[in-house]
C-alpha positions in Angstrom: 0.0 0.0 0.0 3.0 2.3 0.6 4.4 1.3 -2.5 1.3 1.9 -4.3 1.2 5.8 -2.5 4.5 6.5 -3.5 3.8 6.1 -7.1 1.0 7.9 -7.1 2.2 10.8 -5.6 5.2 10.7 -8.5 2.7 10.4 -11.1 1.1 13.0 -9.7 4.2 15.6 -9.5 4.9 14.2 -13.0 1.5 15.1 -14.5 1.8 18.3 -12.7 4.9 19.5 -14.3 4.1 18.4 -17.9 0.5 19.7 -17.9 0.9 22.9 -15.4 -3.0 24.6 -14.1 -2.9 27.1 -12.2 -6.6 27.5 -10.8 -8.8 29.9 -8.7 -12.1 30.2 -7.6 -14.6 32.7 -6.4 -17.7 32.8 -4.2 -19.9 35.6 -3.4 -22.4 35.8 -1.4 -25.4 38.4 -0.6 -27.8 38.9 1.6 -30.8 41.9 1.7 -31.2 42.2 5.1 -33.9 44.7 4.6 -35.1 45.9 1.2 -38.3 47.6 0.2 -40.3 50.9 -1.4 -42.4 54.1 -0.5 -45.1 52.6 -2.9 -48.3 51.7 -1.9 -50.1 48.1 -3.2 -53.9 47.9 -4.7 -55.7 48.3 -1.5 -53.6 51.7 -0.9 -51.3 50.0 2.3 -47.9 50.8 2.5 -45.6 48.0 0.3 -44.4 45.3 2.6 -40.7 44.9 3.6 -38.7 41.8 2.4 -35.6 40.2 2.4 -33.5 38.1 -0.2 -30.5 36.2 -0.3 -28.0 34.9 -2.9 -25.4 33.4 -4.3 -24.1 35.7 -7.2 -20.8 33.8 -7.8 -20.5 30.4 -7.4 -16.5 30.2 -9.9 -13.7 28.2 -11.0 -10.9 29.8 -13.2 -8.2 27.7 -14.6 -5.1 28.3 -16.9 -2.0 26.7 -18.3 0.6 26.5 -20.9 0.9 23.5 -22.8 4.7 25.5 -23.8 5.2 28.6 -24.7 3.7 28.7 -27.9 -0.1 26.9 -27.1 -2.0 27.8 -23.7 -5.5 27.7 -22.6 -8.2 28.7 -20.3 -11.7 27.3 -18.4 -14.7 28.7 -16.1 -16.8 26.8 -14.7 -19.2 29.7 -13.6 -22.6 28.8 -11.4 -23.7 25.8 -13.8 -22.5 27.9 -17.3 -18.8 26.5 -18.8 -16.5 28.1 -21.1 -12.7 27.9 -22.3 -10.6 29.0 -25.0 -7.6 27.4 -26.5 -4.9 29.5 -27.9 -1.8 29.3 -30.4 1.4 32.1 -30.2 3.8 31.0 -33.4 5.4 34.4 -32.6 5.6 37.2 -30.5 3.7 39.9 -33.0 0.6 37.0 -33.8 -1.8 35.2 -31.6 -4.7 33.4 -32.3 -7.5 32.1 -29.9 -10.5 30.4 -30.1 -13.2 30.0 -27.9 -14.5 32.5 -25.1 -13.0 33.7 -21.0 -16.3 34.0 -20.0 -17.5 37.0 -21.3 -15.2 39.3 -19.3 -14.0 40.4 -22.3 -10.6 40.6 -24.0 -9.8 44.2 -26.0 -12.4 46.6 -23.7 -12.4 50.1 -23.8 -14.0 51.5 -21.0 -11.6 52.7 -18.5 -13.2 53.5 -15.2 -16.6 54.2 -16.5 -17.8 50.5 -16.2 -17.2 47.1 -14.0 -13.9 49.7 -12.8 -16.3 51.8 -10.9 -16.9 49.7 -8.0 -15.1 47.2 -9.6 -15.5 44.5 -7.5 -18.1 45.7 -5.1 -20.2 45.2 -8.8 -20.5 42.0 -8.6 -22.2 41.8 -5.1 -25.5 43.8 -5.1 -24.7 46.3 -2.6 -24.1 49.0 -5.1 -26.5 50.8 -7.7 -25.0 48.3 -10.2 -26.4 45.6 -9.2 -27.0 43.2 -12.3 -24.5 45.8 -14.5 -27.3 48.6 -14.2 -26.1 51.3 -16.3 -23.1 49.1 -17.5 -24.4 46.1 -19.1 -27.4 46.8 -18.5 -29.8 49.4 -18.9 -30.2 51.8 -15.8 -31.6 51.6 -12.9 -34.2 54.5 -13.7 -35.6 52.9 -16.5 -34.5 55.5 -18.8 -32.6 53.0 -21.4 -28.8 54.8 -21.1 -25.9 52.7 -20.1 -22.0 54.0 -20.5 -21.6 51.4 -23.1 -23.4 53.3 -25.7 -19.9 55.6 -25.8 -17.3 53.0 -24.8 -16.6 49.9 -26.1 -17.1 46.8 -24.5 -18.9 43.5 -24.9 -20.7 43.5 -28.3 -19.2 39.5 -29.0 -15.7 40.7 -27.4 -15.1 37.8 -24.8 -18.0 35.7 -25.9 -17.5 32.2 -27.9 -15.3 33.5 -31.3 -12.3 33.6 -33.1 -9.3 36.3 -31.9 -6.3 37.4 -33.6 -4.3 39.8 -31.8 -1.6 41.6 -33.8 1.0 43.6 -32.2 3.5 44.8 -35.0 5.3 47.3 -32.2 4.9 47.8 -28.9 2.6 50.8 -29.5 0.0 49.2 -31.8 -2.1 46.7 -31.9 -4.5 44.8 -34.3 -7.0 43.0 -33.2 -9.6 41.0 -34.5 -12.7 39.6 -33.7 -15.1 37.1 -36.0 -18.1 35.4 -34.2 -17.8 32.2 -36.2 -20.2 30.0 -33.4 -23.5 30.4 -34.0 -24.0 32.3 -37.7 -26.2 30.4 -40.0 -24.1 31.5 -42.9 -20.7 32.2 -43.7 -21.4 35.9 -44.5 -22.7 36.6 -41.9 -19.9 35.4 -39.2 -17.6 37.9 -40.7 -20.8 40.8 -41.2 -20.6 40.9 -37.6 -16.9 41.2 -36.9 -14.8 43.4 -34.7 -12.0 45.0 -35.6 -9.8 47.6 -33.1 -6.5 49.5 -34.3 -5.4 50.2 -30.6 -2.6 53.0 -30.1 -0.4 53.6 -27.0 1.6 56.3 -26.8 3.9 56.9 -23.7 2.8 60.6 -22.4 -0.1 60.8 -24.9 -1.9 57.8 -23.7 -3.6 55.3 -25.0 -6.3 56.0 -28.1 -8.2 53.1 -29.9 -11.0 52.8 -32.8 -13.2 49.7 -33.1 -15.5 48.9 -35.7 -18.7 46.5 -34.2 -20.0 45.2 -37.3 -23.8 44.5 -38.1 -25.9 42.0 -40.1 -27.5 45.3 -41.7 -30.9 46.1 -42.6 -33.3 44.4 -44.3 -36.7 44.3 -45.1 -38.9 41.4 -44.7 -39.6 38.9 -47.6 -42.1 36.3 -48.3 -39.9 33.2 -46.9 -38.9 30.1 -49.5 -41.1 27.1 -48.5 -40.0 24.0 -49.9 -41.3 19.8 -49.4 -39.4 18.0 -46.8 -39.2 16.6 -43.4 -35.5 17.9 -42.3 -38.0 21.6 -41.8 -40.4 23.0 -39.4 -43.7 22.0 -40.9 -46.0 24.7 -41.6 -50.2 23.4 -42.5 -51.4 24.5 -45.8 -50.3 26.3 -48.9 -50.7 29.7 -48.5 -48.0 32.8 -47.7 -46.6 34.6 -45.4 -47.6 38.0 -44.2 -45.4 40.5 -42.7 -46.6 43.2 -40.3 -45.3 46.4 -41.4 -44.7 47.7 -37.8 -42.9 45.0 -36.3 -42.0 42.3 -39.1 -43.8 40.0 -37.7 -45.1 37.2 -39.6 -48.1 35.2 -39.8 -48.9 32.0 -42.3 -52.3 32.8 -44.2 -53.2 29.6 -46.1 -54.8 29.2 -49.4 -58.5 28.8 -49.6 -59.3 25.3 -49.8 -55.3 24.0 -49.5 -54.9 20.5 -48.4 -51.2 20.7 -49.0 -48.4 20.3 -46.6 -45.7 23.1 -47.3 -42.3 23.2 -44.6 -40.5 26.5 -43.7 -37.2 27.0 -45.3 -36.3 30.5 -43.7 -38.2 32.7 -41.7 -38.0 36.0 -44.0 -37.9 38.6 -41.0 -36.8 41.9 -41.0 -33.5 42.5 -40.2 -32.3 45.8 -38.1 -28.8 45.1 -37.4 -26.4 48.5 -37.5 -22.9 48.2 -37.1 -21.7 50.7 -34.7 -18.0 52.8 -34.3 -16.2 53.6 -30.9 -13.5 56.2 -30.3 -11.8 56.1 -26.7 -9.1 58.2 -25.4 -7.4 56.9 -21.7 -4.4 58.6 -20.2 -3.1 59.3 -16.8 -1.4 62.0 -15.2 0.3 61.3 -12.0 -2.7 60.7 -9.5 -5.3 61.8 -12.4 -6.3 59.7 -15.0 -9.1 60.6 -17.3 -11.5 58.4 -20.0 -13.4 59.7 -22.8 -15.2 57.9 -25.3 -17.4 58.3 -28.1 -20.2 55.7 -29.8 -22.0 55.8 -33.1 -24.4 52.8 -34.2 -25.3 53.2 -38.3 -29.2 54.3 -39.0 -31.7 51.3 -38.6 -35.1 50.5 -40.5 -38.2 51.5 -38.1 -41.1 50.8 -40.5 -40.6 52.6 -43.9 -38.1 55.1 -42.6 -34.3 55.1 -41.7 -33.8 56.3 -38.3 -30.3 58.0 -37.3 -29.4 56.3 -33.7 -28.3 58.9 -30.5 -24.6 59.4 -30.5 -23.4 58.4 -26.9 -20.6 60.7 -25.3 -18.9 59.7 -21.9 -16.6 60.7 -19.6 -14.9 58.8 -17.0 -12.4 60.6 -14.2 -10.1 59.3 -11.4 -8.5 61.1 -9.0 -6.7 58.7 -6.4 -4.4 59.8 -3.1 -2.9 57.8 -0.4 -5.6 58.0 2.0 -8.2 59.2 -0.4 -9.8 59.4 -4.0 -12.5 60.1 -5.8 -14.4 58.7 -9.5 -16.8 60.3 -11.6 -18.6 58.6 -14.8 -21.0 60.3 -17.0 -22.3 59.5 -20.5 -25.0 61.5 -22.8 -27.4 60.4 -25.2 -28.1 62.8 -28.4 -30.5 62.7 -29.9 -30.7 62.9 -33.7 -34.3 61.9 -34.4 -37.5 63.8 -33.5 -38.9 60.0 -32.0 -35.8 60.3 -29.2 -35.0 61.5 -25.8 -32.2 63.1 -24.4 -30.7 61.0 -21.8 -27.9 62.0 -19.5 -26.3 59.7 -16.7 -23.5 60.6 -14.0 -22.1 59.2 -10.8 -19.9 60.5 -8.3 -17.8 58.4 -5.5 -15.7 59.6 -3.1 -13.9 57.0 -1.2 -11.8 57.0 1.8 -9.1 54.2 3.2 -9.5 54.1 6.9 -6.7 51.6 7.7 -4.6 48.6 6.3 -8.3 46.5 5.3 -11.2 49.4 5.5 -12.8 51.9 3.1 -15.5 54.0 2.7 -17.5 55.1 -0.7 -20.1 57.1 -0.8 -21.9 56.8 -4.4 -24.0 59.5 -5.5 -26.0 60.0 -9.1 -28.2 61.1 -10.7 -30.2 60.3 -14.3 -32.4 62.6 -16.8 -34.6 61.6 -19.4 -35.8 64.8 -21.7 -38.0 64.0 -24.3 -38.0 66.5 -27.1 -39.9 69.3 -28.2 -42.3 67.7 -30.3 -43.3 64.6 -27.9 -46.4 64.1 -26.5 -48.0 62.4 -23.6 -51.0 60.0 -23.8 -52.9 63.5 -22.9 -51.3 65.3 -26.1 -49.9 67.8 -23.4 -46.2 67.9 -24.2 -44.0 65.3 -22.7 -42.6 65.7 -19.3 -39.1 65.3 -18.1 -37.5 63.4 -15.2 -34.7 63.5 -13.5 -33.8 60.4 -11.3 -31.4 59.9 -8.6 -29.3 57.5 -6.4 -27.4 58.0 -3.1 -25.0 54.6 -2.3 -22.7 54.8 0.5 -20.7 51.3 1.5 -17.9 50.2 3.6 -15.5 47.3 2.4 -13.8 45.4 5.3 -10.6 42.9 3.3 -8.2 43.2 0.6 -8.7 45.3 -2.9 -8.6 42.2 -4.6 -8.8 39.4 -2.4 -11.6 38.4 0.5 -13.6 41.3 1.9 -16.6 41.6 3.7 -19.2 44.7 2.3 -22.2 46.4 3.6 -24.2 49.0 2.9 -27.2 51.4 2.3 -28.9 51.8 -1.5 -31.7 53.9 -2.5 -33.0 55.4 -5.5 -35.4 56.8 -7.4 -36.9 57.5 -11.2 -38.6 60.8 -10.6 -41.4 59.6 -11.8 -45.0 59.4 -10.6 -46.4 56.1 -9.8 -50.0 56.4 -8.6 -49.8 59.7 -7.0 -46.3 60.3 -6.2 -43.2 59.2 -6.7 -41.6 56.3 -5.3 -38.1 55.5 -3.4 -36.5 52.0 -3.7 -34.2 51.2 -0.9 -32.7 48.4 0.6 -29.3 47.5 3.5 -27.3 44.2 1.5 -24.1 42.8 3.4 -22.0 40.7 1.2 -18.8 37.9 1.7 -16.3 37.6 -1.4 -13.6 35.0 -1.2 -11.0 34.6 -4.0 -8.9 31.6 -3.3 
């Protein structure tokens, strides 16, 4: 039996050398130990309070090096896997296939997303809970996130093909084509992403990606063919498309006692490919991110509608002992059908000692339609102008374990019944990175 042990171990140590992981994981935990609203429910009583609880982040990282030419990378992430493998035949070239999880690979955001509360994002104790505003739309309900001027996500860490290209030290190439997923050929490389990325020691760093788009296209009567490889669809008879939405709906032939199968669905396409410009640099304890989005004009019906241009603005000031960030982004509009949408945030933060900190978020959001809008009462359209006051204290390393807890609230500005309503709630939060 000792004999047997002693192999094993070897083998072990063996297997270890020639096939080298290195793996991490993460949990995070949350709990809302109060959460609630000043709205009232049908029979006009005050809302109850509740409480929730959570695991957000249940993760397993792993990487390696097969040598130094061929790597690659795993999550297991709360049920969900992914992995990429990649090949460097030189330094100036490296392909990869394959997805990190979505965190993304060539992002230009700066401090204006996840880098805000970085990881305090991921727990539900601050105003971006879920990626509101980042990812996601924002909390108000007003449909403006950062990332309509700064680049990130739009297939950049998802399931692809990569080719990063660094002919000097101050440029890079890279390239993105969703291959997984695209029913045709064309399409894979209609939607791909190309960045020429430009650092510049003392200027900073400036980058231009192209998201590309399937396009627009109107709808069409679909092909319908015999067969039994084919969704089967009763009747002869053809499609028809709804002007407004492109839906579709089968209208049979009087009297058919065919059988006809659907070969493609005909739908209208409204796919824009979009441009971002970002400029990052930092200036001592200053560093500064601006950034600028453009998506191409989309089909709405008969007409071609110009999309807002999105213009942010990210800031960092950071000291010893104190700092303080500041994010904003603006929606113009360039159609007489769109608001004016603004969003900003400001957080102050404080270290108190070796493993505490303080932030204090506060922000605000404003939604103003234009001049011509109307409400369901044809009285001009109103605006609104939300806000959000998020102060937290983080007990534990930057980027290692730490306990959080805090106080959220927020509102949209708007009335619901017959007054406005404020969202609240106190979360306290564990995450260990081991």
């Amino acid at each position: 039996m000792k004999k047997l042990i002693a192999i094993s171990v070897v083998f072990a140590l063996v297997a270890g050398a020639a096939f080298a992981v290195d793996l991490g994981g993460t949990v995070i935990g949350t709990v809302k130990v109060l959460q609630g609203d000043t709205g009232k429910d049908a029979a006009g009583d005050a809302n109850k309070v509740t409480s929730d609880a959570g695991l957000s982040r249940v993760r397993i990282d792993g990487s390696g090096e097969a040598n130094e030419n061929f790597g690659g990378f795993f999550r297991a992430d709360s049920g969900a896997f992914y992995g990429n493998a990649w090949w460097k035949p030189i330094d100036q070239l490296k392909f990869l296939l394959g997805s990190n999880g979505y965190d993304g690979f060539i992002g230009k955001e700066g401090v204006t997303g996840w880098g805000f509360h970085q990881t305090a994002t991921d727990t539900g104790v601050t105003t971006s809970e879920g990626g509101a505003g980042i990812w996601n739309d924002d909390i108000y309900g007003y449909g403006i996130k950062y990332r309509h001027a700064f680049f990130e996500g739009g297939g950049d860490g998802g399931n692809a093909a990569y080719l990063f290209i660094t002919p000097m030290d101050m440029l890079g190439i890279n390239v993105i084509i969703p291959f997984f997923g695209q029913k045709e050929t064309a399409d894979a490389f209609k939607k791909a992403v190309v960045q020429i990325d430009f650092k510049m020691e003392g200027v900073g760093n400036i980058a231009l990606t192209y998201v590309g788009g399937l396009g627009n296209k109107d709808a069409t009567d679909p092909v319908v063919l015999k067969g039994d490889d084919v969704p089967a669809v009763p009747g002869a008879g053809k499609w028809k498309v709804d002007p407004d939405t492109g839906a579709l709906t089968w209208e049979a032939d009087a009297g058919s006692t065919g059988k006809y199968y659907l070969f493609s669905d005909g739908a209208a396409v409204s796919d824009p490919a979009s441009i971002f410009v970002y400029y990052g640099g930092s200036f001592g304890d200053l560093s500064i991110d601006f950034g600028l989005g453009y998506t191409m004009a989309s089909k709405q019906g008969d007409e071609t509608v110009a999309a807002p241009i999105g213009i942010g603005l990210g800031v960092k000031y950071a000291m010893e002992t104190l700092g303080v960030k500041f994010r904003s982004v603006v929606d113009l509009p360039m159609h007489k059908s769109q608001n004016m949408k603004v969003l900003a945030e400001v957080l102050p933060y404080f270290v108190l000692g070796d493993n505490l900190a303080a932030y204090v978020g506060i922000g605000l959001g404003m939604l103003m339609p234009s001049a011509n809008q109307k409400d369901i009462g044809g009285d001009a359209a109103k605006s609104y102008t939300g806000w959000q006051f998020n102060p937290y204290l983080v007990v534990g390393e930057e980027w290692g374990a730490k306990f959080l807890v805090g106080v959220k609230a927020w509102s949209d500005g708007m009335k619901h019944g017959d007054s406005t309503v404020t969202n609240w709630a106190v979360p306290v939060a564990l995450i260990v990175s081991f």
